[in-house]
Backbone as numpy.savetxt, mean C-alpha at the origin, in Angstrom:
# Nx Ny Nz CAx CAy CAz Cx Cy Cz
32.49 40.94 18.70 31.64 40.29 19.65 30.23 40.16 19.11
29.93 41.15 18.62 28.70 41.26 18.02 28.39 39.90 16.78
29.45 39.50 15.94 29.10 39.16 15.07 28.86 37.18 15.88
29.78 37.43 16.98 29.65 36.11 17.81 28.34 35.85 17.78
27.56 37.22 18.60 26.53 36.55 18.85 25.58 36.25 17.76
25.85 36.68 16.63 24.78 36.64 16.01 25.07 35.17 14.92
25.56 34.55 14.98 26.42 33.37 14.51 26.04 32.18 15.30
25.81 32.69 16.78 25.10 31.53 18.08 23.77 31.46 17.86
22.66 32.75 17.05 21.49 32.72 17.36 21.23 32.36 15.63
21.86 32.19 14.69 21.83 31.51 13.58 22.06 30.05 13.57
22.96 29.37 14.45 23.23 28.35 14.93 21.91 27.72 16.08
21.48 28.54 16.70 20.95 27.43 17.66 19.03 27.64 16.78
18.95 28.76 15.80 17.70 28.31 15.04 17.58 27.52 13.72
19.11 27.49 13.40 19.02 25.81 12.71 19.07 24.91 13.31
19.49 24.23 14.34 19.56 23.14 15.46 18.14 23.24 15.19
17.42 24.04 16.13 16.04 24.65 16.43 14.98 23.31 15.10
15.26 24.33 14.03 14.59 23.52 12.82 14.91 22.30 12.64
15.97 21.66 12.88 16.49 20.31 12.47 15.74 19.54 13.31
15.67 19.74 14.59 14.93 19.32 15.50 13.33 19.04 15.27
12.67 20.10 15.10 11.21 20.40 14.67 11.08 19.20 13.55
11.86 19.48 12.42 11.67 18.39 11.33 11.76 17.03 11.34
12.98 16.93 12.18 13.00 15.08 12.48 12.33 14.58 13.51
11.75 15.74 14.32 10.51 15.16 15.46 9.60 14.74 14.33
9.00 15.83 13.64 7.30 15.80 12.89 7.98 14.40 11.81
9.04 14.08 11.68 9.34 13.25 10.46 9.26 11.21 11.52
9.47 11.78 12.71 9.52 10.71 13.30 7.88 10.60 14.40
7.34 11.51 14.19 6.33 11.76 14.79 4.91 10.87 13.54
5.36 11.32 12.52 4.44 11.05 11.14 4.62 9.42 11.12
5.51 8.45 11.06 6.09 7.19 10.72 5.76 6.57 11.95
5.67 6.88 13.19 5.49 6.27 14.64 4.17 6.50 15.44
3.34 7.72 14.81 2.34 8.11 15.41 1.07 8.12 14.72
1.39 9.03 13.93 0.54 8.97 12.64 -0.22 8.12 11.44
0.99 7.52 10.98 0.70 6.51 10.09 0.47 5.22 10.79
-0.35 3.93 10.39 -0.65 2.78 11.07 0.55 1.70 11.12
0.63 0.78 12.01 1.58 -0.06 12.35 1.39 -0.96 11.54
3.11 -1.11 10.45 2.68 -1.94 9.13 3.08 -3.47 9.49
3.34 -3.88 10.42 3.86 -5.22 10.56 2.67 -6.13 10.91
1.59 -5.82 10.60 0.27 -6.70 11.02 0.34 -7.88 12.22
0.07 -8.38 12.59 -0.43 -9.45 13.79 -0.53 -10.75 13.94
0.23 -11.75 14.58 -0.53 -13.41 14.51 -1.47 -13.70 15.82
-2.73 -13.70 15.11 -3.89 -14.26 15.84 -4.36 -15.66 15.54
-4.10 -16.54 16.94 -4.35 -18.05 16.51 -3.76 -18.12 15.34
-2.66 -18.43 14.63 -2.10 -18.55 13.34 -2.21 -18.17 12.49
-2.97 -16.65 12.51 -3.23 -16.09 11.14 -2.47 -14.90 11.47
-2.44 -14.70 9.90 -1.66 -12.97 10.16 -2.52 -12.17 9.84
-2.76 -11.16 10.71 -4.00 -10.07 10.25 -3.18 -8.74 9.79
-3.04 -8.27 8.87 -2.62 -6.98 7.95 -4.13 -6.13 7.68
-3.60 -4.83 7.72 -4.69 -3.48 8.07 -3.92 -2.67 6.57
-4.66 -2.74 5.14 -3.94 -1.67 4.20 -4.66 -0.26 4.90
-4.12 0.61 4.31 -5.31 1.74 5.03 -4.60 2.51 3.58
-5.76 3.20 2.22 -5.80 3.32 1.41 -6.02 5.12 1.80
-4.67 5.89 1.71 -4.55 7.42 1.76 -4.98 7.80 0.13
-4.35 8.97 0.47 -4.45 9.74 -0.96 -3.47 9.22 -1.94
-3.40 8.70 -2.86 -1.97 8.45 -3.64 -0.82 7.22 -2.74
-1.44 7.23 -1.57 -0.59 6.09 -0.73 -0.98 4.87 0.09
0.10 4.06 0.03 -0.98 3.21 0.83 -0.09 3.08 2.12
-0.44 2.92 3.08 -0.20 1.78 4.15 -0.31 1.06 5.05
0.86 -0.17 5.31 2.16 0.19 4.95 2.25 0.27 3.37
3.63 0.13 2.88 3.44 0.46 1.63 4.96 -1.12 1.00
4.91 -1.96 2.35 6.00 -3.03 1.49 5.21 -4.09 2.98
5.05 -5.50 2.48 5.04 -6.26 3.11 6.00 -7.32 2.89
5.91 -8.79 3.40 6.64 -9.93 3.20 5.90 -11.07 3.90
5.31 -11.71 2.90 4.70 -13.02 3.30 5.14 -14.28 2.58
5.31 -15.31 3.53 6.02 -16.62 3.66 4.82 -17.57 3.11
4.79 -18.23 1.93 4.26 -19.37 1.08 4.09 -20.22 2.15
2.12 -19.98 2.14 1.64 -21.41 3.34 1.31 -20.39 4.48
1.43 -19.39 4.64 0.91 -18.60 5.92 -0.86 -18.14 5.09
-1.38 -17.89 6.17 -2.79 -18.01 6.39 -2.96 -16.09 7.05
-3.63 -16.06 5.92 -3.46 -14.12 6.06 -5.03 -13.85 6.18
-5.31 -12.90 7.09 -6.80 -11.85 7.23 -6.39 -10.81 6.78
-6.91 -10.26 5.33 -6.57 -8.34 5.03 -7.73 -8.07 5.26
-7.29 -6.53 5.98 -8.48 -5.82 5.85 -7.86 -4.58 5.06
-9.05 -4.41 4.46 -8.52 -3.11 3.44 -9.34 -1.84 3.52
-8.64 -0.56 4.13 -9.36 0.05 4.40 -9.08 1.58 3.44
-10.45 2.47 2.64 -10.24 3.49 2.18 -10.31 4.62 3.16
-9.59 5.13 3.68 -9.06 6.68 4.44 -8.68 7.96 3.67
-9.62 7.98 2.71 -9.28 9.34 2.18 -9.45 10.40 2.49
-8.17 11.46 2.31 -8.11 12.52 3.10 -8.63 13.87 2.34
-8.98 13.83 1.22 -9.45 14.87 0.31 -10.66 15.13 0.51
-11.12 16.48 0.23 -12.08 16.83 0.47 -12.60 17.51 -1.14
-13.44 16.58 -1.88 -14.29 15.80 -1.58 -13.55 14.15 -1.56
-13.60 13.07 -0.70 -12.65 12.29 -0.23 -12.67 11.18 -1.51
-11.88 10.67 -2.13 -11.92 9.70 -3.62 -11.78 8.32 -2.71
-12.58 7.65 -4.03 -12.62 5.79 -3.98 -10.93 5.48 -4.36
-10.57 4.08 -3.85 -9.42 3.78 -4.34 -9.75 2.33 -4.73
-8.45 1.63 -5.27 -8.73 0.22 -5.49 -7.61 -0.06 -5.19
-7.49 -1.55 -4.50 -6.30 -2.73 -4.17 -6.09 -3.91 -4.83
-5.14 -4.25 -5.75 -4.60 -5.11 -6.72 -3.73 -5.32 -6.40
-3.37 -6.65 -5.96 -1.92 -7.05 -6.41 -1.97 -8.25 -7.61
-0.51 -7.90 -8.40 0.16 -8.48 -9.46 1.18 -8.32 -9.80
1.40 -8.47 -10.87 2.96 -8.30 -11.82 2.93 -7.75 -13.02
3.93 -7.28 -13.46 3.56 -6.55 -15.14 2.58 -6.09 -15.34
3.07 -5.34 -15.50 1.88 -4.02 -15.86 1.38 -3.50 -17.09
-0.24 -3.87 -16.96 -0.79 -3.69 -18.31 -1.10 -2.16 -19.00
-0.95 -1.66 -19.74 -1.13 -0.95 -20.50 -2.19 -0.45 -21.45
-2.64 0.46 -21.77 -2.90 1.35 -23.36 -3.24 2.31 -23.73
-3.15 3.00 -24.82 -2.78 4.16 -24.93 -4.42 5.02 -24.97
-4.71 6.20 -24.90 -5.98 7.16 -24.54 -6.20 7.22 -25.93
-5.52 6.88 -27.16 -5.87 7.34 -29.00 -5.69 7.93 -28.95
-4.61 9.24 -28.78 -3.95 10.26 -28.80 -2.93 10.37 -29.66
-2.41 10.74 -30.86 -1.25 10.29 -30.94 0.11 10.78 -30.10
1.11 9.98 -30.17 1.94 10.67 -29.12 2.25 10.89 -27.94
0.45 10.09 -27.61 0.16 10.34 -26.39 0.90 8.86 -24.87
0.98 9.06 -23.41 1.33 8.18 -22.92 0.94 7.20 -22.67
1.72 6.22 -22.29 0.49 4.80 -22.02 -0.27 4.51 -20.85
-1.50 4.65 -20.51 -2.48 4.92 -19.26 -1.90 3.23 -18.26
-1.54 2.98 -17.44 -2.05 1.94 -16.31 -3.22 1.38 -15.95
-3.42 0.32 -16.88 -5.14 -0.17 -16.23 -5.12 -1.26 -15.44
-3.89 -2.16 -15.00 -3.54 -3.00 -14.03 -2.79 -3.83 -14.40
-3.07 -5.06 -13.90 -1.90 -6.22 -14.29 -1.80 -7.20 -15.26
-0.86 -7.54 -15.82 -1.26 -8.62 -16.76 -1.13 -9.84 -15.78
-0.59 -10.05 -14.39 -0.61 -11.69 -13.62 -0.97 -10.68 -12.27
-2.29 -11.57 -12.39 -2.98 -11.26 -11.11 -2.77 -12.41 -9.90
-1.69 -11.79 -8.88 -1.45 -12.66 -7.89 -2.67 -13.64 -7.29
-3.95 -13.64 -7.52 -4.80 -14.18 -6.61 -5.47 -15.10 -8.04
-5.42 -15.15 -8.62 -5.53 -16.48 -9.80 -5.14 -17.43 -9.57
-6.71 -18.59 -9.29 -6.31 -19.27 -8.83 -6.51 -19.83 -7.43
-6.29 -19.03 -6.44 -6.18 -18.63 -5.06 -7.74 -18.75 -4.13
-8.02 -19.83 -3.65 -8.96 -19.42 -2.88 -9.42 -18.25 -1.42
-10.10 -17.49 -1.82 -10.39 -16.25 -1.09 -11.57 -16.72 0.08
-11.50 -16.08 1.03 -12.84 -16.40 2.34 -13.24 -15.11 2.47
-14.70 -14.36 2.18 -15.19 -13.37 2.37 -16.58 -13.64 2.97
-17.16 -12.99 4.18 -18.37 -13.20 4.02 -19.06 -14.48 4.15
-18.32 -15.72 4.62 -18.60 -17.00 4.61 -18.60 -17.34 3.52
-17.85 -16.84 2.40 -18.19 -17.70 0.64 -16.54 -18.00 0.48
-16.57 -19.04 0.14 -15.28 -19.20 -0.34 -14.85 -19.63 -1.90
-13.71 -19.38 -2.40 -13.62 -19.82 -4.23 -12.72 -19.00 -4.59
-12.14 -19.53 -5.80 -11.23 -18.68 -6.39 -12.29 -17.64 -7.13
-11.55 -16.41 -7.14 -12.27 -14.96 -8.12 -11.24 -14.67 -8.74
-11.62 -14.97 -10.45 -10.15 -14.46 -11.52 -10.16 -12.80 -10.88
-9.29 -12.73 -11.48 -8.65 -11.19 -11.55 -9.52 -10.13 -10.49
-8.89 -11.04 -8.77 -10.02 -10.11 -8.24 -9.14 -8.87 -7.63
-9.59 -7.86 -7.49 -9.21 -6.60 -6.29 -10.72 -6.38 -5.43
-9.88 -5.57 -4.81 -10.86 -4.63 -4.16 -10.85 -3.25 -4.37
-12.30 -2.78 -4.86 -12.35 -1.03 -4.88 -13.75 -0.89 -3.87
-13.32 0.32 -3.15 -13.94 1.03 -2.16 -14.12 2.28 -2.27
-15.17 2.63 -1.49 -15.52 4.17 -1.75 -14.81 5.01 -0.40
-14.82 5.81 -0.24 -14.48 6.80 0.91 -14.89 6.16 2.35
-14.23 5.99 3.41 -14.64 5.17 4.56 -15.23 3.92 4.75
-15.09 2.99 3.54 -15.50 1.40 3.90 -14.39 0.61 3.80
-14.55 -0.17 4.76 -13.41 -1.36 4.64 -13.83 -2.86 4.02
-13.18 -3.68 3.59 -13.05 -4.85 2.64 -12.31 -5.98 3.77
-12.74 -6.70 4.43 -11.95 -7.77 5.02 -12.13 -9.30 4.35
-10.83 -9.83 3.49 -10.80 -11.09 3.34 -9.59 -12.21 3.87
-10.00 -13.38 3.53 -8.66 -14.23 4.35 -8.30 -15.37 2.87
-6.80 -15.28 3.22 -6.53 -16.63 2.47 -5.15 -17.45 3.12
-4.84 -18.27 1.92 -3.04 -19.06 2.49 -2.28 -18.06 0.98
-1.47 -18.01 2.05 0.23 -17.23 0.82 0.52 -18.29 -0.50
-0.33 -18.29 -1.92 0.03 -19.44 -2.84 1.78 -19.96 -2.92
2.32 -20.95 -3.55 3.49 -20.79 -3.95 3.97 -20.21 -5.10
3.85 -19.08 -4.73 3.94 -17.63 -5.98 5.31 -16.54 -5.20
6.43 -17.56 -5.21 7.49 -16.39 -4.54 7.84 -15.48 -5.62
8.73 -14.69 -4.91 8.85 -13.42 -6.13 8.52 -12.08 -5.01
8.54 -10.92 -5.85 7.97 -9.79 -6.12 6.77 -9.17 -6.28
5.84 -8.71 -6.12 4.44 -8.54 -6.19 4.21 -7.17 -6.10
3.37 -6.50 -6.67 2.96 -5.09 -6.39 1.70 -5.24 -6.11
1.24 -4.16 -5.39 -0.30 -4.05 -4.98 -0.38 -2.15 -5.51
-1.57 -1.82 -6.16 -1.81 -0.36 -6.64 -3.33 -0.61 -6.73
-3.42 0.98 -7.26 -4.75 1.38 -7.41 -4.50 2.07 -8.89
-5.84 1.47 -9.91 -5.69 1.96 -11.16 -6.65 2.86 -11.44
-7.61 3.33 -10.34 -8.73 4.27 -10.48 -8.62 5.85 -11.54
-9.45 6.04 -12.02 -8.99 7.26 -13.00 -7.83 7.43 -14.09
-8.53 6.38 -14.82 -7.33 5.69 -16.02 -5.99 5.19 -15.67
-5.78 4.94 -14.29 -4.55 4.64 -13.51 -3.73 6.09 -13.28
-4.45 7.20 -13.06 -4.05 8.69 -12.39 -3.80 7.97 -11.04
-4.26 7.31 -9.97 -3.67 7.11 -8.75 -2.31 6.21 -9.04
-1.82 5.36 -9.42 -0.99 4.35 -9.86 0.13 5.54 -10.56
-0.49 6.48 -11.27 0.79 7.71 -11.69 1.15 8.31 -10.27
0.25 8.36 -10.01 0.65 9.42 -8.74 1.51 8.31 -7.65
1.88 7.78 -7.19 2.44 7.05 -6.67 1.95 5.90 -5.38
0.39 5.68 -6.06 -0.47 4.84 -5.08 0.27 2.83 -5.46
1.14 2.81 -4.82 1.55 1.56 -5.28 2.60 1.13 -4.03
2.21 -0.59 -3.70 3.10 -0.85 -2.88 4.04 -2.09 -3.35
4.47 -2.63 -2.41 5.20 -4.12 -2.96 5.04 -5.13 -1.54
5.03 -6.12 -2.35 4.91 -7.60 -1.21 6.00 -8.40 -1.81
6.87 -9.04 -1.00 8.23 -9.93 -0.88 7.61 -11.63 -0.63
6.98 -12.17 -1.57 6.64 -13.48 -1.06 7.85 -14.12 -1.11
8.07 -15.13 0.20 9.85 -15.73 0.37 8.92 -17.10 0.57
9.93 -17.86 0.30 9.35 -19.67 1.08 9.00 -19.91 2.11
8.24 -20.74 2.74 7.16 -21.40 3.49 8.74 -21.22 4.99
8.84 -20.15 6.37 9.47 -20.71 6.93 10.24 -21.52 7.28
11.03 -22.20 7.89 11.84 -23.56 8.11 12.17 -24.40 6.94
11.78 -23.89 5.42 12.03 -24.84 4.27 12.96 -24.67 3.72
């Protein structure tokens, strides 16, 4: 009898934990972290990055060629003392090595910078900016607007700050550009 009970109170404090964990796991994704599906205002889509430690989010979007996007990009760093990050999106990833021999190959960003090309609206200025990102310091945000180019594909967005140490660490997202709706 004895060993009954002690088999029920091993049983109901794993339940116990399973519980605790997939609350705080569903608590973190629903409460915590920001709502990644951004917004249509008057026909634009407004997207919020919010730039963590090593993460971003959300951390995957999907925008349709010909949609008319507002980002705002915001640094939320949680470290104390709190670090700058940067927001890039592109493709292929550029490389080179520290002169080490032996040594690995550092991440310094992209070789096809999605926004080449691309007219940007910041600030009332508008124009294409080659190879632009955004880097921010600890608590400022970056808001710009554009249209989705016809650049379908795959896309990454990262941060290459500290020889691309954030981009190692796993500060990197992805965007799904698909065709223009109804086409």
């Amino acid at each position: 009898m004895a060993a009954g009970k002690g088999t029920g109170v091993v049983l109901a404090s794993g339940v116990l934990c399973a519980a605790v964990i997939f609350g705080a796991l569903h608590w973190e994704h629903t409460v915590a972290l920001p709502v990644s599906a951004g917004k249509v205002v008057n026909g634009v889509h407004e997207y919020t990055i919010h730039e963590f430690n090593y993460y971003y989010a959300p951390s995957h979007m999907t925008w349709h060629v010909g949609e008319k996007v507002q980002m705002t990009i915001k640094d939320d760093s949680q470290s104390a003392p709190p670090l700058p990050h940067q927001f890039a999106i592109g493709k292929h990833l550029a490389t080179r090595t520290n002169g080490f021999p032996k040594s690995q190959s550092l991440a310094v960003g992209w070789k096809t910078n999605f926004f080449d090309g691309v007219p940007i609206t910041s600030g009332g200025s508008t124009g294409p900016i080659p190879a632009f990102s955004v880097s921010l310091n600890p608590g400022q945000s970056f808001t710009f607007d554009f249209t989705v180019p016809n650049k379908p594909g795959f896309w990454h967005y990262a941060c290459f700050l500290q020889t691309g140490q954030h981009y190692m660490n796993g500060m990197l997202g992805r965007i799904h550009v698909v065709p223009a709706q109804g086409a």
